[in-house]
N, C-alpha and C positions, 0 to 999 in steps of 0.2 A: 200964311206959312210961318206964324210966330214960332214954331213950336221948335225954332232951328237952335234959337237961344236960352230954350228952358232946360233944367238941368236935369238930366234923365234920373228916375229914381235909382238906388242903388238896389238889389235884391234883398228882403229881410232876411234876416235868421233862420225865420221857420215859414215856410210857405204860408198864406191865411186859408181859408176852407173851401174860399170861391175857388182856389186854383186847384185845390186838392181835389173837388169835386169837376173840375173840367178835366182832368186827366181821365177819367174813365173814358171820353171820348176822342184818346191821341193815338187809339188801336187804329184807328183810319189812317192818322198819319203814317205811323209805323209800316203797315201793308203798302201804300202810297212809295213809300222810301225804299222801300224790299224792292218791290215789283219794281220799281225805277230801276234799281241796280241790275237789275236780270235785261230791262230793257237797252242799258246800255251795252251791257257787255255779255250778253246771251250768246251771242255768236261767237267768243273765245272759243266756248266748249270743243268745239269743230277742232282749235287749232292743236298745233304738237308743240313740240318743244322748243325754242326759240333761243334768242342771246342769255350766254352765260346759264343756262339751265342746267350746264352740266355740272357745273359748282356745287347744285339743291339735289337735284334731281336726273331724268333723264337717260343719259349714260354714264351715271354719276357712282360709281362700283358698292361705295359705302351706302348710300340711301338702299339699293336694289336691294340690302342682307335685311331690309325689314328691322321689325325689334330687337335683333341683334344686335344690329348699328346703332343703336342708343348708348349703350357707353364709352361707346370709342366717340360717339358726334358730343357728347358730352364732355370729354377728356381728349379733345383735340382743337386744334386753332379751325376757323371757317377753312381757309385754304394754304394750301400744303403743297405746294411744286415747284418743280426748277424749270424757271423761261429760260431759254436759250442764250438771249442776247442781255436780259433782263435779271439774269442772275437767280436766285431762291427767292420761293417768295412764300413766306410763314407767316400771315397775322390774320387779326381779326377774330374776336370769339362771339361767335352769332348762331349758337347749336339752338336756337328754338324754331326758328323756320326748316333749318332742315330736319330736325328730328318729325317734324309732322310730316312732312314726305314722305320719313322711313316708314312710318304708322301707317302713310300712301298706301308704300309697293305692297307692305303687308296683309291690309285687307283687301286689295285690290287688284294689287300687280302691276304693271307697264300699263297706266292708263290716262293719259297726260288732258284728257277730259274731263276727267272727276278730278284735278287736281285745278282747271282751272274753274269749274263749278265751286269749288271749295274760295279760289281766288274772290270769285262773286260773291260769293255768302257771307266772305269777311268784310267785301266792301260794304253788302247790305248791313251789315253790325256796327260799322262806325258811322252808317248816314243814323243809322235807328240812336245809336246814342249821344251822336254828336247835336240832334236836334232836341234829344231829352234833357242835356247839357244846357243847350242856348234857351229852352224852354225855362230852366231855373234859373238860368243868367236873370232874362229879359222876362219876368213874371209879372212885370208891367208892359210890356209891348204886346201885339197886337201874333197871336199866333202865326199868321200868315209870314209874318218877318222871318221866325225862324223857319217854317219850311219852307220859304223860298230860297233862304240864305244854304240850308244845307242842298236842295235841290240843284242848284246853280255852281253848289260845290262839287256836287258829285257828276254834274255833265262836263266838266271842262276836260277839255279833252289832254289837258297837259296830265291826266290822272291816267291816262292809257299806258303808260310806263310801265305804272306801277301794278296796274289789276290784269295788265294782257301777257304780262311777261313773271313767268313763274318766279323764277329766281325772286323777283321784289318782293315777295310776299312779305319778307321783313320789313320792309316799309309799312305794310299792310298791318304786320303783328305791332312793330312800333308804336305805330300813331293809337293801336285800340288800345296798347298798355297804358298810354301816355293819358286818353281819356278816362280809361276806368280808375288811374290812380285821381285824376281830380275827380272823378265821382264820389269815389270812397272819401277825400278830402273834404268834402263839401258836405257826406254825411254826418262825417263827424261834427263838423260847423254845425249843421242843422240839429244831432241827437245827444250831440257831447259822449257819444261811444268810443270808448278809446280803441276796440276792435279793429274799427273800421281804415286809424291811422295803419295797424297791421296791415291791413289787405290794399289799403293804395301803396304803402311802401313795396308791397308783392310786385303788385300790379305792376309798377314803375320798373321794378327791378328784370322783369321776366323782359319789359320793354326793350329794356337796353341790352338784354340778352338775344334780342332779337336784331337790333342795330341800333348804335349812338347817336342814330337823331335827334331822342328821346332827351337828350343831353340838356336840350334850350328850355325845357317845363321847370327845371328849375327856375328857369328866368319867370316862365307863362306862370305857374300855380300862383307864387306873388300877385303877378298883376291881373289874376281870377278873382283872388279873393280882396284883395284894393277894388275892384272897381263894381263887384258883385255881392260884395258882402258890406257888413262894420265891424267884421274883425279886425284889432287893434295890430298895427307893425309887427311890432316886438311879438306876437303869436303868432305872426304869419313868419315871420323868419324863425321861429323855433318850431314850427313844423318841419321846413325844410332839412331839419337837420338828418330826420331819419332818412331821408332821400340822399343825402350827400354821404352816409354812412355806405347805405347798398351800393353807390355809385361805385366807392374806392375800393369796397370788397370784391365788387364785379370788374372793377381795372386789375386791383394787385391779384389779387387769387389766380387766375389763369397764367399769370406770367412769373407767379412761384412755381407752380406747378408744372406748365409746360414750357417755360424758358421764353427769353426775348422774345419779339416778335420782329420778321424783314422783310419788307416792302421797302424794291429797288422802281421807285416810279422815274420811268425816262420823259426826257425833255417832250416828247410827241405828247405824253400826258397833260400836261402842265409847265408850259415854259417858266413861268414866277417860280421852277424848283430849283433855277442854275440863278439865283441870288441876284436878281433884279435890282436896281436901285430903288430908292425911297420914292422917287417921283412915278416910275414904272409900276410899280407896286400898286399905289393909291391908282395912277390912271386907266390901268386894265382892270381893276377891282369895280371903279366905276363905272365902266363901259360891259362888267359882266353883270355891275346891277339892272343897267339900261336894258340888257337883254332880258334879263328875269319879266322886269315891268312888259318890254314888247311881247311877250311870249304870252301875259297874262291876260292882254288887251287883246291881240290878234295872233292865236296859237297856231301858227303855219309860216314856214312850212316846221314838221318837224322831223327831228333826228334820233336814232338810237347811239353817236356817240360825237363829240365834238372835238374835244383837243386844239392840238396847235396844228392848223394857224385859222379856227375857226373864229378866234377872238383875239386878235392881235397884240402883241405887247405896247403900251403905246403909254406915252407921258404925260406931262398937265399941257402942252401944245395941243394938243387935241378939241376942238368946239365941243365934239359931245363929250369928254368927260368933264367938262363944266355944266352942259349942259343936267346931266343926269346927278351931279354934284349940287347942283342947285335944286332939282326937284327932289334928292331925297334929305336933305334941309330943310325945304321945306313942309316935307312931310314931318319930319321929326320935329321940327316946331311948331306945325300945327300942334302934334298929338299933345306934347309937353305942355301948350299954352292950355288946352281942354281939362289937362286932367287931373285938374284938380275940382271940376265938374263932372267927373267919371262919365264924359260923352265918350258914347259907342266910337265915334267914329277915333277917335284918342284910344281907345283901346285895340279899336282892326288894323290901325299903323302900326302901332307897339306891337303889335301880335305877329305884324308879317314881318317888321324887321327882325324882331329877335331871333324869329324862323331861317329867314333868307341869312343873316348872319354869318350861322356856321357855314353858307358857302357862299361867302361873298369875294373870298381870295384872300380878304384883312386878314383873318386870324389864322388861317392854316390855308395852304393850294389843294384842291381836291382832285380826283382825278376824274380829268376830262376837263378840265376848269369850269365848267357847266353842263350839267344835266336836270333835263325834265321833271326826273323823280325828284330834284333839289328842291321843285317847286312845290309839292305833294301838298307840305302840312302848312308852310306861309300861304297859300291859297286860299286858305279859310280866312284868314284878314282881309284880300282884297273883297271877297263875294259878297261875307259883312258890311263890308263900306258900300259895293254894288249897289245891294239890295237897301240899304240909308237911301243911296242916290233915289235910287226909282221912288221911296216912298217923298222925298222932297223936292225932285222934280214936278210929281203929279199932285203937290200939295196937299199928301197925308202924313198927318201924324201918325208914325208906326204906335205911339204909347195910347193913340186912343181905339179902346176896345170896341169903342159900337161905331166906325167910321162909315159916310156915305158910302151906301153900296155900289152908286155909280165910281165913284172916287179908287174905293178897294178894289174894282174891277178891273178897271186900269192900271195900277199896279199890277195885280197879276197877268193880265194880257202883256205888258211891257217885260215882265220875266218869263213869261211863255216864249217872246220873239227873240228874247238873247239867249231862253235853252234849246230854240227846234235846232238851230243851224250847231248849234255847241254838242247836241246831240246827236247830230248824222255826221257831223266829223269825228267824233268818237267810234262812232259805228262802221266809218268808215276804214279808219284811222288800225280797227283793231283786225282787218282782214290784211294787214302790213306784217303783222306777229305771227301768222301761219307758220312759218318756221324761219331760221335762221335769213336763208338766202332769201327767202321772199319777200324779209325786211330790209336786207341790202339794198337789193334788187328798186325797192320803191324807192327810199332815202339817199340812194348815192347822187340824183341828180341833184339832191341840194343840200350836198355836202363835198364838194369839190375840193376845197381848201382845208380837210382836213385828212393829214398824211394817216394817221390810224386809220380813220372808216376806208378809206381805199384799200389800206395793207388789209384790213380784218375782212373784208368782200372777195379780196383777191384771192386772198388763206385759201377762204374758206370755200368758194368754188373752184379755186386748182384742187384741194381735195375730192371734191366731188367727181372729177373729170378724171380725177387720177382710179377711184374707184369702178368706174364706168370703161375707163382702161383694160384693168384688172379682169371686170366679167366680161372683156370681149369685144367689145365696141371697137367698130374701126375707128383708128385713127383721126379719117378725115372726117368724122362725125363729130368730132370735139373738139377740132380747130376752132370754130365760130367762140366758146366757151372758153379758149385757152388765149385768143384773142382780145378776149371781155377781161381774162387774168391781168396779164399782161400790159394793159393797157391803164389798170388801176393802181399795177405797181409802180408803173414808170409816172402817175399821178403823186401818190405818196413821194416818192424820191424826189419833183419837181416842187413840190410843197417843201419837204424836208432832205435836203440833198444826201446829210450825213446818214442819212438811215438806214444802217446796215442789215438788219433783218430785211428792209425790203429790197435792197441793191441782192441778198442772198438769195431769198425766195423769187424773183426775179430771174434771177440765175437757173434757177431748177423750175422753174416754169419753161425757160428754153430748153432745156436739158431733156425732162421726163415729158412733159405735153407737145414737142415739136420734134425734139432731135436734132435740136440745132447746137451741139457740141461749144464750137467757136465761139459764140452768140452767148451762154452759158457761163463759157471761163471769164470771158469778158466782165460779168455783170457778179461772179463769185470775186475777183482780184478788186472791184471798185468794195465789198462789203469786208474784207480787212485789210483795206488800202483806210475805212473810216469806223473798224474796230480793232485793230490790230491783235484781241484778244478772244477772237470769234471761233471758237474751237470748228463748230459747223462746216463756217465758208472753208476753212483749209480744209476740212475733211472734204468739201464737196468738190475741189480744187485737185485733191488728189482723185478722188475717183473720177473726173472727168476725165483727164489725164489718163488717167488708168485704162477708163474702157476706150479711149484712140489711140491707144499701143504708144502712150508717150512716159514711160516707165521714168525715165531720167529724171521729170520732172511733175512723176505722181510722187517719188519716193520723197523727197525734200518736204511736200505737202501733208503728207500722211507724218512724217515725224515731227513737223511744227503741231499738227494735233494734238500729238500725241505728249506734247511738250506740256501743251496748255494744258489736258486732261489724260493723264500718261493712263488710267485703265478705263479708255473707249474700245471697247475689244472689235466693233469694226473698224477702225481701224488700223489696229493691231492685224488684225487678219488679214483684211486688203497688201498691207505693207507686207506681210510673211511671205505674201503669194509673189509680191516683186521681188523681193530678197532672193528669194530661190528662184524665182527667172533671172536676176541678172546675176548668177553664180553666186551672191552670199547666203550659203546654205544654212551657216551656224548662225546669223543675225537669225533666220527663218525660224531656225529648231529652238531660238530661246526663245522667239517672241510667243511662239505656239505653247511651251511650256510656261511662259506667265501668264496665256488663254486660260490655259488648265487648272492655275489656282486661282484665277479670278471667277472663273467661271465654269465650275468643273462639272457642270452638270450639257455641257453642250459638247456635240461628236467631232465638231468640224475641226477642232485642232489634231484630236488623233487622226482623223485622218487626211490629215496636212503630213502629219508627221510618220506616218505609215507609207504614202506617197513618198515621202524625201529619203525616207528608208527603203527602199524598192528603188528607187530610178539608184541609188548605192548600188546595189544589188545583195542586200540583206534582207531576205525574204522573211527570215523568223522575227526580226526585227518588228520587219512593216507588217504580219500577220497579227502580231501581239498587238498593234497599236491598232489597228482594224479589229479586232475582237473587243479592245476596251471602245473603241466605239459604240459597238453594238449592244453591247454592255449598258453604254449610255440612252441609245436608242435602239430601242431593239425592233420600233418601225422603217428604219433606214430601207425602203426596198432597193435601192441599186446599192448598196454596198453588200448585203445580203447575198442578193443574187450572185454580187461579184465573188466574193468570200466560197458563196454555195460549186460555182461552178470550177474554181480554183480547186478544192478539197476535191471532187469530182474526176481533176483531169490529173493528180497526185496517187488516187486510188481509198482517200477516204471518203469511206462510202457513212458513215457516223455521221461525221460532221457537216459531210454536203447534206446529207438528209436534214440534217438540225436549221442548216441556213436555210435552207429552201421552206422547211413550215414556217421560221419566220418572215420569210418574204410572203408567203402565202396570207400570212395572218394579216398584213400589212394595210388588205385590201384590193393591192392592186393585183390584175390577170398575171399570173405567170405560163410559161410555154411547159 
């Protein structure tokens, strides 16, 4: 097993003929690679739409308009809304994943199975080129290396993230930019076409248009062409330039054009954003590496979202952040000691660290402080080193081409037994992404200690229960489900006590799912007792209030709302409706008439104010104001009828006729 200290060749310039003529026989590999990807993730097709899908696709109102949505997805940030408790949230320009959605609805329409087939197809495209890649890396190694190394890439099941779950598909587009632009790089090395620098500068670019992953190849193309080439420094750094050109055209351009970007990420997100200390910093950073490494060695269990307090804040007291501080030292000085021998295995460290990097906590906090999909593209560094292990365990040289057949057999047999099980937990893995709740549903038992994934399970089934409400379902049929709410909120809150969205939603979980009034105010007064800025909870504070005839102190509730966001016209409404119950009629009649210019297309203020004009007993008044209703809505059927039968018992026979066809037209039966 000499062959551990011999110094790997580096790749030539131009491939020689042997190699060129064994490419006509890499069609097998390629199908091999295809067919793997369908075998892994065949069974998405099956699934709908799942986390964050509505962002891309799904119920996603821009994607559904088809080709039309192309230049608004092109002339607008990724995401565009106001959270609640979270404030506006406007960043991120990433219109090439979802523009191919829109191309979706268009040929397709509503069919979240051709969209994850499409998901498959892309995986199959980066295993086909990521091995034609390693193929011209390692033109001295023994075929079987690269496609084991991609094989072994493409079954980890920490890759289910990103292929089972539509929304990632940027992930997907990223990493295929990021290899076609070293392609094109590598062509031009090889043909001296200067063309070619065009199309990987594209490539790169369309990348990062898809998501800033893609960011770290700056770092990767460098150390491609250092340890696969003999291209000289100083030309490998002046290639990069036209990459760092697209980069800052693709930063500044979006944000001349469509202004700042704001992203309000809360502490649940990421605790390292309330300015940790220097020792805190470094010690969670390394305790998020440690998890990267265990996730990649033993992928389970896993999660669709982490947060605080999945990964604790913790200092240099800590054994394991020493611990993991010293093994990735030592990693990095293995690689550094190697490479100035361009050994492979000096390259699969450099390749994962500079990967895992942008989310190690050092350079920026990300949200979730760890995620799965983080691990996507640094994966291809561990599999690389993997697959080195199995060939120097079982004493073969990967660089030699005619190795004992018994010898090469065991190699493969030894990456056959670490992809079958890496392979049915994939497959298993991806009937978790069926839709939203059925990936709750599996991952909440081993996500306990994170206050998001309980609030975002909680959300998202009191939704469900509230619709099943809606069509009818009795009550005591969705106790058992309102119970399951309930129970993950007051989880979240136990994790993160301050958490006002879920101290709120918690509130209205007792409120609408049980009826528990009391129970309700309770849990509304603890969410701006710890946001005192929470327009919602005093809204929701007043209408409790409201509907237990405790007027006194709905009105106080409703107007702190109303403070914080003075045109919430529910609100504004609710409050009108007490004004005039508790005798102040003129607060009523103005709050109603600032309805009418905020929102002049709705009926209920006229006739609020047609009401308050009749119990007067100014009947022309409150007529006029009940006609401009109608006016606004002219399906109103009980106002109609009301209006029709009024004109009827006066003796105009005109105008009751007029009210009554449009009550008629309404829909509903009239007498």
């Amino acid at each position: 097993m000499d062959f551990r200290n011999k110094k790997p060749s580096p790749a030539k310039a131009k491939p020689d003929k042997e190699v060129v003529v064994s490419k006509k026989s890499y069609a097998i590999y390629y199908l091999l690679i295809a067919a793997f990807a369908f075998v892994l993730y065949g069974n998405t097709i099956s699934n709908g739409y799942s986390l964050d899908d509505i962002y891309v696709t799904g119920k996603n109102p821009l994607t559904q308009q088809g080709f039309k949505a192309l230049p608004q997805i092109f002339g607008s940030y990724y995401i565009n809304l106001n959270a609640e408790e979270g404030g506006q949230h406007n960043f991120g320009y990433r219109p090439i994943a979802k523009a191919t959605f829109a191309i979706e609805w268009q040929i397709f329409g509503e069919n979240p199975g051709m969209s994850h087939f499409f998901n498959i197809l892309l995986y199959a495209l980066t295993g086909i080129l990521l091995f034609k890649l390693l193929r011209r890396f390692l033109s001295s190694y023994h075929v079987m290396f690269a496609f084991l190394a991609v094989l072994l890439f493409m079954a980890h099941p920490l890759h289910t993230e990103v292929v089972a779950s539509l929304k990632n598909r940027e992930e997907l587009l990223s990493f295929l930019g990021a290899l076609l632009a070293v392609s094109y790089f590598l062509k031009y090395h090889d043909t001296g076409k200067k063309i070619n620098i065009l199309w990987g500068t594209l490539a790169f670019g369309l990348g990062y248009l898809s998501k800033a992953n893609i960011m770290t190849f700056l770092a990767v193309i460098p150390l491609v062409f250092y340890f696969f080439t003999d291209l000289k420094p100083r030309k490998i750094l002046m290639m990069l330039i036209p990459l760092v050109l697209i980069l800052a055209a693709a930063v500044i351009i979006p944000r001349v054009l469509l202004g700042e970007t704001t992203r309000s990420m809360q502490f649940i997100e990421n605790p390292l954003l309330l300015g940790v200390g220097f020792a805190e910093r470094i010690g969670t950073s390394m305790m998020v590496l440690l998890f990267y490494l265990q996730k990649l060695v033993y992928p389970h269990p896993l999660g669709f979202y982490y947060g605080f307090d999945m990964i604790p804040v913790t200092g240099l007291g800590n054994v394991w952040v020493w611990v993991s501080l010293i093994l990735h030292l030592a990693l990095a000085g293995y690689a550094i000691y190697k490479i100035r021998e361009k050994h492979i295995l000096s390259f699969a460290i450099l390749f994962y660290l500079i990967n895992i990097s942008l989310f190690s906590n050092i350079i920026a906090p990300p949200t979730g402080i760890v995620a799965e999909r983080f691990l996507y593209i640094a994966s291809l560094g561990f599999c690389i080193a993997l697959v080195y292990g199995l060939f120097w365990l079982l004493g073969t040289d990967p660089r030699d081409l005619n190795p004992p057949k018994r010898k090469m057999n065991y190699v493969i047999l030894a990456a056959v037994i670490l992809a079958v099980p890496a392979t049915a937990k994939t497959i298993d893995r991806n009937a978790d992404w069926e839709s939203e709740l059925s990936l709750y549903a599996a991952d909440m038992p081993y996500l306990e200690n994170s206050a998001k994934a309980n609030f975002i399970y909680a959300t998202n089934l009191r939704t469900s229960v509230v619709e099943r409400l809606k069509a009818g379902v009795p009550r005591k049929q969705i106790v058992p489900d309102a119970q399951i709410c309930i129970r993950h909120f007051k989880q979240a809150v136990k994790v993160y006590p301050e958490y006002a969205d879920a101290w709120n939603n918690l509130g209205e979980s007792y409120l609408l799912l049980l009826n528990e009034a009391d129970s309700a105010i309770q849990y509304f007064e603890k969410a701006v007792e710890h946001n005192p800025g929470f327009t919602a909870a005093f809204y929701n504070l007043g209408y409790t209030y409201q509907v237990t005839d405790q007027a006194e102190k709905a009105i106080p509730n409703y107007e702190k709302a109303l403070e914080l966001q003075p045109y919430e016209v529910r609100a504004m409404s609710n409050l009108a409706m007490l004004y005039q119950k508790t005798g102040q009629t003129e607060k009523a009649i103005a709050l109603n008439e600032d309805i009418i210019l905020i929102e002049p297309s709705l009926d209920l203020p006229y006739i609020n104010l047609g009401t308050y004009a009749m119990r007067s007993g100014d009947a022309a008044k409150a007529l006029e104001y009940f006609e401009k209703a109608i006016q606004v809505n002219p399906n109103n059927f009980e106002l109609n009828m009301r209006l029709r039968n009024y004109y009827q018992k006066v003796g105009d026979t005109t105008k009751a006729d007029y009210f009554y066809e449009l009550a008629r037209r309404s829909g509903k039966p009239v007498n």
